[in-house]
C-alpha positions in Angstrom: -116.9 98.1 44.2 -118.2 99.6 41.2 -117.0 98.8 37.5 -115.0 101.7 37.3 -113.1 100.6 40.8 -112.3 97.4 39.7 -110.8 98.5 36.3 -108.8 101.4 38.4 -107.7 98.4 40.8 -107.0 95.8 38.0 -104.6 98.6 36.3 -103.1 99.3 39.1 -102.0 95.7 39.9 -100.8 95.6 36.1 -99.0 98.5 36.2 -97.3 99.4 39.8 -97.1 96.1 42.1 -95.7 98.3 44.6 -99.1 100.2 45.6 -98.8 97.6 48.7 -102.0 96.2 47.9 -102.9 93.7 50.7 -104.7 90.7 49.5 -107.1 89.4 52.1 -108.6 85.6 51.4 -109.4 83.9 54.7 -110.9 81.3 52.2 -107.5 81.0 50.8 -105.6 79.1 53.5 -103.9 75.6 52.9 -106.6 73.1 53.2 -106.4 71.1 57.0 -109.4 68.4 56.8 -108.6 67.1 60.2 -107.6 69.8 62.5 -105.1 68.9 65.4 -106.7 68.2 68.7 -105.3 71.5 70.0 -106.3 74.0 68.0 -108.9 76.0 68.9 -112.7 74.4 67.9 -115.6 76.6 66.1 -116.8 79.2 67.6 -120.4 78.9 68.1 -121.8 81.4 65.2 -124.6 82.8 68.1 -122.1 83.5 69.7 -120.2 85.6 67.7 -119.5 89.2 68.2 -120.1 92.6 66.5 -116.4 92.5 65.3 -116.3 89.2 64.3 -115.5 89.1 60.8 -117.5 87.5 57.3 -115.0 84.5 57.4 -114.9 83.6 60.7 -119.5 83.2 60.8 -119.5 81.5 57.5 -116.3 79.1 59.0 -118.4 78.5 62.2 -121.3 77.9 60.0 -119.9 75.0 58.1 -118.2 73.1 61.0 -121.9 73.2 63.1 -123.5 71.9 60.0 -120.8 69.2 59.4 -119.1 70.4 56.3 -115.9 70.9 57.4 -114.1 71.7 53.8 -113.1 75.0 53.8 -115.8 77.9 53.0 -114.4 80.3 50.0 -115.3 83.8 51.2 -115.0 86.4 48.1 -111.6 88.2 48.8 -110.9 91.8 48.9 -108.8 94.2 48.2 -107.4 96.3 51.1 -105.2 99.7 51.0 -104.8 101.0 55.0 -105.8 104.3 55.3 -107.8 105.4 51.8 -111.1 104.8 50.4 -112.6 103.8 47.4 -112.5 106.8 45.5 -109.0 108.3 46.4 -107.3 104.9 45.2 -108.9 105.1 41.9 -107.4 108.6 41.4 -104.1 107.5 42.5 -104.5 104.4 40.3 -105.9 106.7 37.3 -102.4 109.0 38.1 -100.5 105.6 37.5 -102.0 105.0 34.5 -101.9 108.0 33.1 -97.5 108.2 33.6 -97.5 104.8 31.3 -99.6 105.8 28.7 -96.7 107.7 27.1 -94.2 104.9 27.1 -97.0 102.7 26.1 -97.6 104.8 22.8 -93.4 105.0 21.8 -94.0 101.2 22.5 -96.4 100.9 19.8 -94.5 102.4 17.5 -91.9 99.8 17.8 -94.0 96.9 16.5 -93.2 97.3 12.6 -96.9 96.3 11.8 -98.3 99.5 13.4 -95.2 102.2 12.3 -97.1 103.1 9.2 -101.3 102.7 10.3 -99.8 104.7 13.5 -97.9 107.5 11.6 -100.9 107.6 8.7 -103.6 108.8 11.4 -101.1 111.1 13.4 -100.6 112.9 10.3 -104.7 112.7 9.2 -105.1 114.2 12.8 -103.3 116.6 13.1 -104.0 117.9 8.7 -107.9 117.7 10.1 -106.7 120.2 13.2 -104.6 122.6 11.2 -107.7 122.6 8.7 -110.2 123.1 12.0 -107.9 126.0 13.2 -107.1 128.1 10.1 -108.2 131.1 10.1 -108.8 133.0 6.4 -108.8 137.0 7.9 -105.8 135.9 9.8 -102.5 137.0 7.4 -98.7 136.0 7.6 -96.5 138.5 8.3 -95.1 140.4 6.3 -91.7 142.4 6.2 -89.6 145.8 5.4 -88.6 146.0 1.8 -84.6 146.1 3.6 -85.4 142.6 5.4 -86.0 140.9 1.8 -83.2 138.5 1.0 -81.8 139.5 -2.3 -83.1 137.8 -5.4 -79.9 136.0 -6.1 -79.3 134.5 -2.9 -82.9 133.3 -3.4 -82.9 129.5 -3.8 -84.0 127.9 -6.3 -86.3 124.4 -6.0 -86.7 122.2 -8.9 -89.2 119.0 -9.5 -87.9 117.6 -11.9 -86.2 120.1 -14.2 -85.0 123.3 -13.4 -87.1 124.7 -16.9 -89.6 122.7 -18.3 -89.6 125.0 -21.7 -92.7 126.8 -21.7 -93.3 128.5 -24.7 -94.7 131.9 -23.5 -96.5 133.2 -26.4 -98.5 130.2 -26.7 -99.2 130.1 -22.6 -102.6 129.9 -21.2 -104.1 128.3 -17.9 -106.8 125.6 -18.9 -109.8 126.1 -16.3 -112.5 123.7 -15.4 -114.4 122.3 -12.6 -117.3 124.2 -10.7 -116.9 127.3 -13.2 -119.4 129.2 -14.8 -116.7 129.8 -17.0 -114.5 127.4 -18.1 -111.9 127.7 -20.7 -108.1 128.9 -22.1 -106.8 132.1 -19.8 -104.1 134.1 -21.3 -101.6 136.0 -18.7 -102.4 139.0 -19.9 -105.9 138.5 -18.7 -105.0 137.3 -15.3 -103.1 140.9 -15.0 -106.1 142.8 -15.5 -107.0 142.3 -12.1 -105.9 144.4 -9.2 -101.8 143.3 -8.9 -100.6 142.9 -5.2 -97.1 143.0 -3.9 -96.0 141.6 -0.5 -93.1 140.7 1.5 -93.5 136.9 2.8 -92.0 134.6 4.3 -90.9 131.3 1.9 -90.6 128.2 4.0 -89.1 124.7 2.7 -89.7 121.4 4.2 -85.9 120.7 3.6 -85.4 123.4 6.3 -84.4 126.7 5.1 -86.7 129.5 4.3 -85.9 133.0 3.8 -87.8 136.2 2.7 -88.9 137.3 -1.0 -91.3 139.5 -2.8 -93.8 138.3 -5.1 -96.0 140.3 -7.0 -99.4 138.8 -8.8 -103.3 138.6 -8.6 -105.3 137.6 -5.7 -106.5 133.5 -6.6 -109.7 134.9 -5.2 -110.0 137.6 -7.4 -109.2 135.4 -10.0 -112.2 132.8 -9.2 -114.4 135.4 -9.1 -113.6 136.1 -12.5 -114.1 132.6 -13.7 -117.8 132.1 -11.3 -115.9 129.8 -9.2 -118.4 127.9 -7.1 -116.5 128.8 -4.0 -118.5 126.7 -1.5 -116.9 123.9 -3.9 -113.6 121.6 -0.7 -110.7 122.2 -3.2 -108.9 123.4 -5.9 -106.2 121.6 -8.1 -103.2 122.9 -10.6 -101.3 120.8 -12.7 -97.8 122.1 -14.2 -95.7 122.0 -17.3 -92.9 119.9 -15.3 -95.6 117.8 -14.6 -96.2 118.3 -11.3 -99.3 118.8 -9.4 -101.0 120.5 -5.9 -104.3 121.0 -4.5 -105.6 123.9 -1.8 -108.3 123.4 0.4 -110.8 126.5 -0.7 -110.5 128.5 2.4 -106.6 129.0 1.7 -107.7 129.4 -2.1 -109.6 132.4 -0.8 -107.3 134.0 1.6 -106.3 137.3 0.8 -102.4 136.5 0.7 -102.9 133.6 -2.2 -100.9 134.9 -5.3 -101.5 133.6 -8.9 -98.1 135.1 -9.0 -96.4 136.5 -12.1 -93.4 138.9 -10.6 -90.6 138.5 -8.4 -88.8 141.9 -7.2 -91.1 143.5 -8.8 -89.9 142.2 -12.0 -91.9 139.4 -14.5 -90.9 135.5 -13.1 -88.0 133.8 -14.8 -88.1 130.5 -15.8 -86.4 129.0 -13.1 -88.2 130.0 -10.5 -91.7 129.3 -11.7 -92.2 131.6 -15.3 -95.1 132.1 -16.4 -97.0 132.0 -13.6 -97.0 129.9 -9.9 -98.9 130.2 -6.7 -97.6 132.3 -3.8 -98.9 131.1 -0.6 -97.3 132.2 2.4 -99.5 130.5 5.0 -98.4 127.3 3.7 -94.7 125.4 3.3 -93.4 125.6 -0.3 -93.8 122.5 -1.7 -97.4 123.7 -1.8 -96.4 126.2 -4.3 -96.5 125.0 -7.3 -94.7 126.5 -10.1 -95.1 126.2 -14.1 -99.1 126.2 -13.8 -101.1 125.1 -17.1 -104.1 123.6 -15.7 -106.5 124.9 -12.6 -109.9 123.3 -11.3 -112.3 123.7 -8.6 -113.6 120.7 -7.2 -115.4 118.4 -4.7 -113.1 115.6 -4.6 -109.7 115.0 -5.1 -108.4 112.2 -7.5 -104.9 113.4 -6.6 -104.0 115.8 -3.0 -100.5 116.7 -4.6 -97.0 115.2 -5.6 -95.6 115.5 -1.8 -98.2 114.0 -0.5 -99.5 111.1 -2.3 -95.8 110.6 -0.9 -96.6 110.5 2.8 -96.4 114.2 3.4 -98.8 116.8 5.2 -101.9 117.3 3.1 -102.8 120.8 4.9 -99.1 122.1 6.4 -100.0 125.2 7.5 -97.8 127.9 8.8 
């Protein structure tokens, strides 16, 4: 049988006694040094016939030679009516039903709840990441299917205002720029506004649709030289919080710097001066309150969420 047989057949055993697996062992019958009178003698090996079977020769063998101590014949394993090959698919089937239960087992074991959890989340950030697609856009919605601003909710970090001071304002950029430095708002509206209609999805479990107004980020890191071949790029806020974006969502055409709602400038609660808009992603990925962006290769920090435990990528 080859290696791959035996494995089949060994999990098989394991896993479903009930195959009705026949185990065959001439060489396993109770020892009898000194055989009653009446039972029948050796059977001359010449003498033995076409269907006469591995046990029976090597039996006859040892009595003619004088060993009469039972011969241990290697056993095998017998299933009437299929071969080789169809029991290991049957046994592979088996296997393949418990692997499931085996896998809710493991997350039993306290030991392996968090190691388990940590790479189910790495795998499935590194598939959304594989997956994403930067031409494909959200949708996006009728100007009557926008939920009115004040029924828009509001999401705080840690304060609901953090007291910017706006005439003072400027975003702080470094990193892989050919043009670092102190960015005033009123520069970052020189560049083409957009408006759209998108979708804002919590992690709590609500979402609901709004209209945000700003600059494309990728307009805005061409305007800094951005090295845009660069993995990621990082904000830091006024209420202390922080967020990263892989580059390819940096660079989709739907990423807002964003400095209106209803076509009106932000208020302070929900983000004022500027935040990010970034409908292919869940909200805690929109950070509000921005001071401080930078393009970069690696990440000290991913983002308040989750250095938590949460979904790096999240995509939508």
């Amino acid at each position: 049988m080859s290696r791959h047989g035996i494995l089949a057949v060994t999990f098989a055993v394991l896993l479903n006694p009930m195959l009705g697996l026949v185990w065959v062992g001439r060489g396993m019958e109770p020892e009898n040094d000194k055989p009653d009178a009446d039972e029948p003698q050796a059977r001359d090996p010449k003498a033995a016939g076409p269907n006469s079977s591995a046990a029976e020769i090597a039996q006859s063998k040892a009595v003619e030679s004088g060993n009469d101590r039972p011969v241990a014949v290697p056993a095998k394993f017998v299933q009437p009516g299929m071969n080789e090959r169809r029991f290991a698919q049957v046994s592979r089937r088996e296997l393949l039903k418990v692997v499931p239960v085996l896998a809710l087992g493991a997350f039993a074991i306290p030991s392996l709840q968090e190691s388990l959890l940590k790479k189910g989340l790495g795998f499935s950030d590194w598939a959304s990441a594989r997956l994403f697609r930067r031409g494909h856009l959200a949708p996006t919605f009728a100007d009557a299917q926008v939920t009115p601003f004040e029924k828009f909710p509001i999401n705080g970090y840690d304060v609901e205002d953090p007291g910017v001071i706006f005439e003072t304002w400027t975003l702080t950029v470094s990193g892989a720029v050919q043009r670092p430095g102190e960015y005033k708002l009123a520069q970052i509206q020189t560049l083409p506004r957009v408006r759209q209609n998108t979708r804002h999805v919590c992690v709590e479990g609500w979402d609901v649709i709004g209209r945000f107004g700003g600059a494309r980020l990728s307009d805005f890191l061409n305007m800094i030289g951005a090295d845009t071949s660069a993995r990621f790029l990082t904000v830091t806020c006024a209420d202390d919080y922080y967020e990263s974006l892989d580059m390819a969502t940096a660079l989709h055409p739907q990423t807002l710097l964003c400095y209106e709602m209803y076509d009106q400038p932000l208020t302070r609660k929900h983000g004022a001066p500027l935040r990010l808009n970034v409908p292919t992603k869940v909200g805690y990925k929109q950070a509000k309150y921005l001071t401080d962006l930078k393009v970069t290769n690696v990440l000290e920090k991913v983002g308040y969420w989750e250095d938590q435990g949460y979904s790096e990528f999240y995509g939508l």
